[in-house]
DRENDODREN-775175 format. One record per residue: residue number from 1; residue in three letters; chain; x, y, z of N, C-alpha, C, O, CB in turn. Coordinates in steps of 0.1 Angstrom, whole numbers, plus 5000, padded with zeros to 4 digits. Atoms other than C-alpha are relative to their C-alpha. Glycine has a CB too. Layout:
<sites>
nr->NUM; rest->ala; kette->A; nu->X; nv->Y; nw->Z; cau->X; cav->Y; caw->Z; cu->X; cv->Y; cw->Z; ou->X; ov->Y; ow->Z; cbu->X; cbv->Y; cbw->Z
...
</sites>
This chain:
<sites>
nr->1; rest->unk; kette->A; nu->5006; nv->4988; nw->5001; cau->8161; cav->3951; caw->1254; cu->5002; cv->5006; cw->4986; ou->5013; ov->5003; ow->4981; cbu->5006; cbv->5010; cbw->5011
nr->2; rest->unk; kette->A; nu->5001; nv->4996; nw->5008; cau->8150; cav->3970; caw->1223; cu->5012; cv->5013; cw->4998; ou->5015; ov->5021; ow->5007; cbu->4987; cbv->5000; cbw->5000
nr->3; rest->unk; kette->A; nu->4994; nv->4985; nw->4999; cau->8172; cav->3997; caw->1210; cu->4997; cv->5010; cw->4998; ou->5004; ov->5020; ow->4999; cbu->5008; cbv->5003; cbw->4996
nr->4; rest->unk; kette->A; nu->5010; nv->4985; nw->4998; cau->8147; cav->4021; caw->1206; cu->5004; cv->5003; cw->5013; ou->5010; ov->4998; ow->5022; cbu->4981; cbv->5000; cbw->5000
nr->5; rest->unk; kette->A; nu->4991; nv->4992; nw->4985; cau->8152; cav->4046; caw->1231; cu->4984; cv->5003; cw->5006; ou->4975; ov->5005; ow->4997; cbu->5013; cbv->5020; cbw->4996
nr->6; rest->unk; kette->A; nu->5010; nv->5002; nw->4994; cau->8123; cav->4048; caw->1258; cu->4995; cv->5015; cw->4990; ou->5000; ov->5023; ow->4982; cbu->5002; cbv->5000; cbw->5019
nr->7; rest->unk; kette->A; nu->5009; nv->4987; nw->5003; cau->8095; cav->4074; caw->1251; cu->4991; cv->5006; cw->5012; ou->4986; ov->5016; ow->5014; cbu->4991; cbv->4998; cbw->4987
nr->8; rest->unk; kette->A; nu->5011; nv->4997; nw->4986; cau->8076; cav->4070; caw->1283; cu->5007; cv->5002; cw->5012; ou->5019; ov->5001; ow->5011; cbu->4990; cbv->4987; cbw->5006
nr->9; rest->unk; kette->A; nu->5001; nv->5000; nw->4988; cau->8078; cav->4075; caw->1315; cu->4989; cv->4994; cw->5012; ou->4978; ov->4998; ow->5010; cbu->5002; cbv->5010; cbw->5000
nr->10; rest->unk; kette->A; nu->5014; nv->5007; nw->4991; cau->8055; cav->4057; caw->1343; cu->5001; cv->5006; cw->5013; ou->5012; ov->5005; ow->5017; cbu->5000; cbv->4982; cbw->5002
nr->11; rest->unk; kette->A; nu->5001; nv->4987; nw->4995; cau->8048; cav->4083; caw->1369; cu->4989; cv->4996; cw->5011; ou->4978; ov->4993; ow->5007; cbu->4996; cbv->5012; cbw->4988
nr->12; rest->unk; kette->A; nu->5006; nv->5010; nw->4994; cau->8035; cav->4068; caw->1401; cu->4996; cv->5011; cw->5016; ou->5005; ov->5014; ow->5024; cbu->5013; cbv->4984; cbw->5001
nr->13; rest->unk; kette->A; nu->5007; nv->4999; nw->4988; cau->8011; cav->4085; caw->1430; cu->5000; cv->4995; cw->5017; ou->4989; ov->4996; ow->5024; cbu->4992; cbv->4999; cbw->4996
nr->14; rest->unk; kette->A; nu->4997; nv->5005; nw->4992; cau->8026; cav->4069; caw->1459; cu->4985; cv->5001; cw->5014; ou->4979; ov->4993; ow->5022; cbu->5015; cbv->5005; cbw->5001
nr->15; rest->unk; kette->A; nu->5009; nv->4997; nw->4990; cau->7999; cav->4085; caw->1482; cu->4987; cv->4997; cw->4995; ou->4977; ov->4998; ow->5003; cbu->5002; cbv->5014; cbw->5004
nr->16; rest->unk; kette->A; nu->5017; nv->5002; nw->5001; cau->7967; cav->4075; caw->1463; cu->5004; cv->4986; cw->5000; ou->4995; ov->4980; ow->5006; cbu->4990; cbv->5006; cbw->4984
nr->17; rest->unk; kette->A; nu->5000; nv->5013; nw->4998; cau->7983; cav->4036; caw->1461; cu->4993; cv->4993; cw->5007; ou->5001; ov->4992; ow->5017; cbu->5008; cbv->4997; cbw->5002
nr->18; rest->unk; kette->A; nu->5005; nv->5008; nw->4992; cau->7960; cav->4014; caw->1478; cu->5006; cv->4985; cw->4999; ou->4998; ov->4976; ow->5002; cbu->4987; cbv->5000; cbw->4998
nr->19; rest->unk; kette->A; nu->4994; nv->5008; nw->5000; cau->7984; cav->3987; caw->1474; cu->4995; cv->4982; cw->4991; ou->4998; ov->4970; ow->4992; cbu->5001; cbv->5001; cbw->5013
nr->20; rest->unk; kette->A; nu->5007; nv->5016; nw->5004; cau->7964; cav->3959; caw->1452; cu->5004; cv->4993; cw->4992; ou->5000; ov->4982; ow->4988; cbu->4988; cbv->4998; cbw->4997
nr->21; rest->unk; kette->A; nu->4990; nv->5008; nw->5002; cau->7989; cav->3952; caw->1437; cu->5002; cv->4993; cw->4982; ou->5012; ov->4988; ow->4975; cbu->4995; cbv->4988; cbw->5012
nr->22; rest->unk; kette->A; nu->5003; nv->5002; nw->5013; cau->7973; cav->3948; caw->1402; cu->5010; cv->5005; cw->4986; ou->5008; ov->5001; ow->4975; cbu->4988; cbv->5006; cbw->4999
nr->23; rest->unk; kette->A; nu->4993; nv->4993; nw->5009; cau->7998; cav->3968; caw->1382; cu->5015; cv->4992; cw->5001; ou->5021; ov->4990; ow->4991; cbu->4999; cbv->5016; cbw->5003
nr->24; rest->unk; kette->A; nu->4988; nv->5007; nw->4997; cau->8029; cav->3948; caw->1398; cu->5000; cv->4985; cw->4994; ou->5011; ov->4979; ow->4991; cbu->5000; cbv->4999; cbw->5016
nr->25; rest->unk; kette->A; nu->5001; nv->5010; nw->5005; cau->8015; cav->3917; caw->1384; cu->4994; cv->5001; cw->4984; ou->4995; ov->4991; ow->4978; cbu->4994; cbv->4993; cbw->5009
nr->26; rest->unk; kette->A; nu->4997; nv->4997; nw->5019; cau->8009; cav->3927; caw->1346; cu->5010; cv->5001; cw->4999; ou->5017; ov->4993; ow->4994; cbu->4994; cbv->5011; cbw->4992
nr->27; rest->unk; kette->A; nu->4984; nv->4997; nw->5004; cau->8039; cav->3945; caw->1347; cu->5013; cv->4999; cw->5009; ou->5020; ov->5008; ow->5012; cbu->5000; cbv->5015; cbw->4998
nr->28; rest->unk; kette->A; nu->4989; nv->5000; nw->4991; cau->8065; cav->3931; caw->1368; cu->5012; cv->5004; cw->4997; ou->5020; ov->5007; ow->5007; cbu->5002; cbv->4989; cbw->5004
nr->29; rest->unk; kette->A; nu->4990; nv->4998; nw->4998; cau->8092; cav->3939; caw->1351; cu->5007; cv->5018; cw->5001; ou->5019; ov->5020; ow->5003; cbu->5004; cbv->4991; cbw->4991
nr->30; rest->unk; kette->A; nu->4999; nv->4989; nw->4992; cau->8088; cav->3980; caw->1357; cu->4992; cv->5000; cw->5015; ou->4999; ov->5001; ow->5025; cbu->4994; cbv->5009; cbw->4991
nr->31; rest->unk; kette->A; nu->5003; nv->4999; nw->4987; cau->8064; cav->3981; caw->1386; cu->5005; cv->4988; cw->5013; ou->5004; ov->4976; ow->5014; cbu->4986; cbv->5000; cbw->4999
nr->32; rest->unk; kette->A; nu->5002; nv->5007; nw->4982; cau->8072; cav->3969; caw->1424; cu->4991; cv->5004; cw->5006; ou->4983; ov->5011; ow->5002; cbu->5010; cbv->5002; cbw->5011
nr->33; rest->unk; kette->A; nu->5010; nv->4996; nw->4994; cau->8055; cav->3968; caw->1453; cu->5016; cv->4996; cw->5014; ou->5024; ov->4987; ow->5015; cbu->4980; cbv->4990; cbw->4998
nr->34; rest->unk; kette->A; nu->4988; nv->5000; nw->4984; cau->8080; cav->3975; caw->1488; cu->4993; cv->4994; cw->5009; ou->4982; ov->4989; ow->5006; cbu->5006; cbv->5016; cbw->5008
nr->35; rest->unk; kette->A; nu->5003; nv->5009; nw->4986; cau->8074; cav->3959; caw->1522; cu->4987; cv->5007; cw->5004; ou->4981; ov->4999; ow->5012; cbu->5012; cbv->5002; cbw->5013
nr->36; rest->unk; kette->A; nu->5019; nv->4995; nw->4997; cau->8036; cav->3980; caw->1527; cu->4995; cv->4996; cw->4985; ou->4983; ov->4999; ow->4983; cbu->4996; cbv->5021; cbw->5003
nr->37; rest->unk; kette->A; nu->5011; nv->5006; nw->5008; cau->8028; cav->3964; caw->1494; cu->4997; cv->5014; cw->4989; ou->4990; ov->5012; ow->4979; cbu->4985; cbv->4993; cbw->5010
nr->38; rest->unk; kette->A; nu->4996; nv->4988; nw->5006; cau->8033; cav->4004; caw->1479; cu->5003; cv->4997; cw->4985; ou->5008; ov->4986; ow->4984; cbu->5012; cbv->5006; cbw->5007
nr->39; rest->unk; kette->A; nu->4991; nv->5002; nw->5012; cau->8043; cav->4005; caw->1441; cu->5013; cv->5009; cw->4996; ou->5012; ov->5020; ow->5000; cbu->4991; cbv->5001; cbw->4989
nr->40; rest->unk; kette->A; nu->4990; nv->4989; nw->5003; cau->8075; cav->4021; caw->1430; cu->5009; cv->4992; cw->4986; ou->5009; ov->4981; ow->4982; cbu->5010; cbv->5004; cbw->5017
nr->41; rest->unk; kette->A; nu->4985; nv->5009; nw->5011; cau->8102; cav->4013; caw->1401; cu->5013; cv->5006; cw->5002; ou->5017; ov->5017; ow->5006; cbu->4998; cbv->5001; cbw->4979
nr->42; rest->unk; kette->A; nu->4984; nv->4997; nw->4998; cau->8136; cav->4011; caw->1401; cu->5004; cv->5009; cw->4988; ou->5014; ov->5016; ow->4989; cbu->5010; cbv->4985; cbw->5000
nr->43; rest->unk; kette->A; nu->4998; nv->4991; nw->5009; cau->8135; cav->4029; caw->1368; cu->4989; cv->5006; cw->4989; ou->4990; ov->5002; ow->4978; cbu->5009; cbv->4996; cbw->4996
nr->44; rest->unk; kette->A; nu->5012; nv->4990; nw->5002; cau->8105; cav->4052; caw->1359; cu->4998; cv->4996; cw->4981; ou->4987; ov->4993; ow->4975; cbu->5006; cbv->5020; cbw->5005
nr->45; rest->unk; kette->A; nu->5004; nv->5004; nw->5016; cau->8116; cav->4045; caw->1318; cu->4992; cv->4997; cw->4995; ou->4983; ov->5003; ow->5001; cbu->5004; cbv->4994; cbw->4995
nr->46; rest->unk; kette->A; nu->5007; nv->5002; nw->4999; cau->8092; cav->4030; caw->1302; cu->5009; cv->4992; cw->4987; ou->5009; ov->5000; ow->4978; cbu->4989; cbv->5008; cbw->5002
nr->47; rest->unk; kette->A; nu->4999; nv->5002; nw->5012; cau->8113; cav->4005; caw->1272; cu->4989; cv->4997; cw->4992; ou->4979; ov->4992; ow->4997; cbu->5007; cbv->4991; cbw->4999
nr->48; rest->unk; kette->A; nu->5009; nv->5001; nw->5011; cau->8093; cav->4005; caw->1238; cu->4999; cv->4984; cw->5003; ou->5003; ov->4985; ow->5015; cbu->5006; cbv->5005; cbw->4984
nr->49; rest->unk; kette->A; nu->5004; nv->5014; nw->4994; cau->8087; cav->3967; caw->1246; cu->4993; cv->4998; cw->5009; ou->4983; ov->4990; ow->5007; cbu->5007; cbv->4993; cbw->5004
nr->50; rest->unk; kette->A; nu->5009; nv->5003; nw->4991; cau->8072; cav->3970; caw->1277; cu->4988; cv->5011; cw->5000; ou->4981; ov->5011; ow->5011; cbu->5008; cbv->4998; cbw->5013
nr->51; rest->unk; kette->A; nu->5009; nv->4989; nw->5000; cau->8048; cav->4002; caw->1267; cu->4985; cv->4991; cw->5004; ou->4977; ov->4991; ow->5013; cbu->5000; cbv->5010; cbw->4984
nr->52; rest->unk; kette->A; nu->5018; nv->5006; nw->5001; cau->8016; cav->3982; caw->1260; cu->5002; cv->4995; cw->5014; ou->4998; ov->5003; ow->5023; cbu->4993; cbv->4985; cbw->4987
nr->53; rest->unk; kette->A; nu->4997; nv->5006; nw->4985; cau->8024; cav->3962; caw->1293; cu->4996; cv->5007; cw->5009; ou->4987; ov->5004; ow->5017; cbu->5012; cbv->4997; cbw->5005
nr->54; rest->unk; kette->A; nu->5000; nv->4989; nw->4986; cau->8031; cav->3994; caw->1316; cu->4987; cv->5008; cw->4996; ou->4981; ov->5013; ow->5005; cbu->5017; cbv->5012; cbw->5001
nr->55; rest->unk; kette->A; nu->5017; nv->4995; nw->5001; cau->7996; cav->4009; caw->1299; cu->4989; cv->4994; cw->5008; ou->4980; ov->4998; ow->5016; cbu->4994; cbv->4996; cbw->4985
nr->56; rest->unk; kette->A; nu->5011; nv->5011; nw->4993; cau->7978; cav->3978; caw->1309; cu->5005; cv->5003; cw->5016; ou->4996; ov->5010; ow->5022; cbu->5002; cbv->4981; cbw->4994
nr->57; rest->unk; kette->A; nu->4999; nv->5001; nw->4985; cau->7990; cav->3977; caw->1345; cu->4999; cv->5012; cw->5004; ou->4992; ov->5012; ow->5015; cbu->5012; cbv->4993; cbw->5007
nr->58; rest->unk; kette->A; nu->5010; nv->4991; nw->4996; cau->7984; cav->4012; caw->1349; cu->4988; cv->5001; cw->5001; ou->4982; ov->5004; ow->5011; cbu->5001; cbv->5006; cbw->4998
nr->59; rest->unk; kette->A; nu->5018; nv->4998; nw->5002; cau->7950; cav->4014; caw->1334; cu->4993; cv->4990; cw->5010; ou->4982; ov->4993; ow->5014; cbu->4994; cbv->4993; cbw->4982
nr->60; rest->unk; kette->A; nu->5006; nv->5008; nw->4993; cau->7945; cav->3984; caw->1358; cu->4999; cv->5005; cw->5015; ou->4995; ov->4998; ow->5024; cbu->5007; cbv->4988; cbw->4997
nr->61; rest->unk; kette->A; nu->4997; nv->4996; nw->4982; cau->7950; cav->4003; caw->1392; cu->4989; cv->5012; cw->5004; ou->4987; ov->5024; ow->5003; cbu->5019; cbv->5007; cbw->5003
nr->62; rest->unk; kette->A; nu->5012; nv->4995; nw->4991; cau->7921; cav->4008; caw->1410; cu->4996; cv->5015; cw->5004; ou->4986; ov->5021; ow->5002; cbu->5002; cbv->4993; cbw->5013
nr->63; rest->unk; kette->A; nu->5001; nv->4992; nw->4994; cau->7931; cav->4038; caw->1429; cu->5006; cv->5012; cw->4988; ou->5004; ov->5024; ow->4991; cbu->5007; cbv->4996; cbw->5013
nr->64; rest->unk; kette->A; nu->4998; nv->4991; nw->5010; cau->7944; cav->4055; caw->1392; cu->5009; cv->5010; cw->5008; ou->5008; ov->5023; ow->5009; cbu->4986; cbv->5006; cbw->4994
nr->65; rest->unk; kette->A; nu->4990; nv->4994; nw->4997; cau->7974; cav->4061; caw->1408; cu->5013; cv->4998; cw->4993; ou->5023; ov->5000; ow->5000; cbu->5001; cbv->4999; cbw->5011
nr->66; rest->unk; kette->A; nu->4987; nv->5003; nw->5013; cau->8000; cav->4052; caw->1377; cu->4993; cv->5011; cw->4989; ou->4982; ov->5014; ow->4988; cbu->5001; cbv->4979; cbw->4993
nr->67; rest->unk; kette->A; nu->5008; nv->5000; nw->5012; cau->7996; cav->4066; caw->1346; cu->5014; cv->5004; cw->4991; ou->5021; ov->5010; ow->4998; cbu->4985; cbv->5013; cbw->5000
nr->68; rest->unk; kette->A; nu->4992; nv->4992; nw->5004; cau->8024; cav->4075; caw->1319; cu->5003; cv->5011; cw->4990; ou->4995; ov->5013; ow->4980; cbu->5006; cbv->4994; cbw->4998
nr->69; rest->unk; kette->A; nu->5004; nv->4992; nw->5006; cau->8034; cav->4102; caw->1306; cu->5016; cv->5004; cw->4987; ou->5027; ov->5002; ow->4992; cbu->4994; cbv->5011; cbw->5012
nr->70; rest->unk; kette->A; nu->4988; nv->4991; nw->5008; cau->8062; cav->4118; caw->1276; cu->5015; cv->5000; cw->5010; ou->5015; ov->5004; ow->5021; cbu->4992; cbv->5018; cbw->4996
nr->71; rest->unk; kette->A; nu->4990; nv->4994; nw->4994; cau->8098; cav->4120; caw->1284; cu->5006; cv->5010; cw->4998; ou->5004; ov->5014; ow->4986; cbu->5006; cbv->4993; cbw->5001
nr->72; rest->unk; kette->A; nu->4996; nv->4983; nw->5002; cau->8115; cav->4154; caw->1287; cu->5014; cv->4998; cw->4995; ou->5021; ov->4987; ow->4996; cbu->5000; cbv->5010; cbw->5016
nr->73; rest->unk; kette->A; nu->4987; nv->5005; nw->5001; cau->8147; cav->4159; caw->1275; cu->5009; cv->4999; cw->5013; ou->5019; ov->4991; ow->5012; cbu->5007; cbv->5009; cbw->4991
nr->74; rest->unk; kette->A; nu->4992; nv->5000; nw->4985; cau->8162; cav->4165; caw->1314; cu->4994; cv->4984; cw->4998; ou->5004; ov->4977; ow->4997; cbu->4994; cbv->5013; cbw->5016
nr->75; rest->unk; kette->A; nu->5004; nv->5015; nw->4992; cau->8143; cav->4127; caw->1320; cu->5011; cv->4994; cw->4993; ou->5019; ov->4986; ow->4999; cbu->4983; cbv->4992; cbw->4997
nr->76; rest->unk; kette->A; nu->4990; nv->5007; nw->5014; cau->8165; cav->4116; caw->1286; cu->5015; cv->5003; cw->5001; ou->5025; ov->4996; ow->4996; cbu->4994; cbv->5007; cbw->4983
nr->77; rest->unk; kette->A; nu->4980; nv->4998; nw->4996; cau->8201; cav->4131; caw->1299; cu->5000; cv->5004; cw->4987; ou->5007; ov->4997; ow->4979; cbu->5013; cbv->4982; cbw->5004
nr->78; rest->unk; kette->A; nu->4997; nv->4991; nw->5014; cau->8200; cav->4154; caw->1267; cu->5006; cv->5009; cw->5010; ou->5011; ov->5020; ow->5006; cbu->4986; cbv->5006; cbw->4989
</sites>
């Protein structure tokens, strides 16, 4: 992992998810998908490495239920 310090956040509509799963497979190593096939992450960050990645597999979801956004200083533990 980069030592830049995140800048994103990936910010995830659980209720518009139609499960297809498209964003889990660009970006596996932020997005999941739980036992209904749902997306969620274990940690919302977004490392400077994986930005373009977590762009693409949002931009890729159908139901335009990802998208990210700026982190706050409360998200950053300032």
């Amino acid at each position: 992992m980069s030592s830049e310090k995140a800048q994103f956040k990936a910010v995830a509509d659980r209720s518009r998810c139609c499960g297809y799963g498209l964003c889990a497979a660009i970006c596996p190593s932020l997005y999941k998908l739980d036992a209904d096939g749902l997306v969620y992450m274990d940690d919302a960050r977004v490392p400077p490495e994986l930005e373009e990645e977590a762009r693409e597999g949002a931009a890729a979801c159908p139901a335009e239920a990802i998208w990210l956004e700026p982190l706050t200083p409360e998200d950053q533990g300032v």
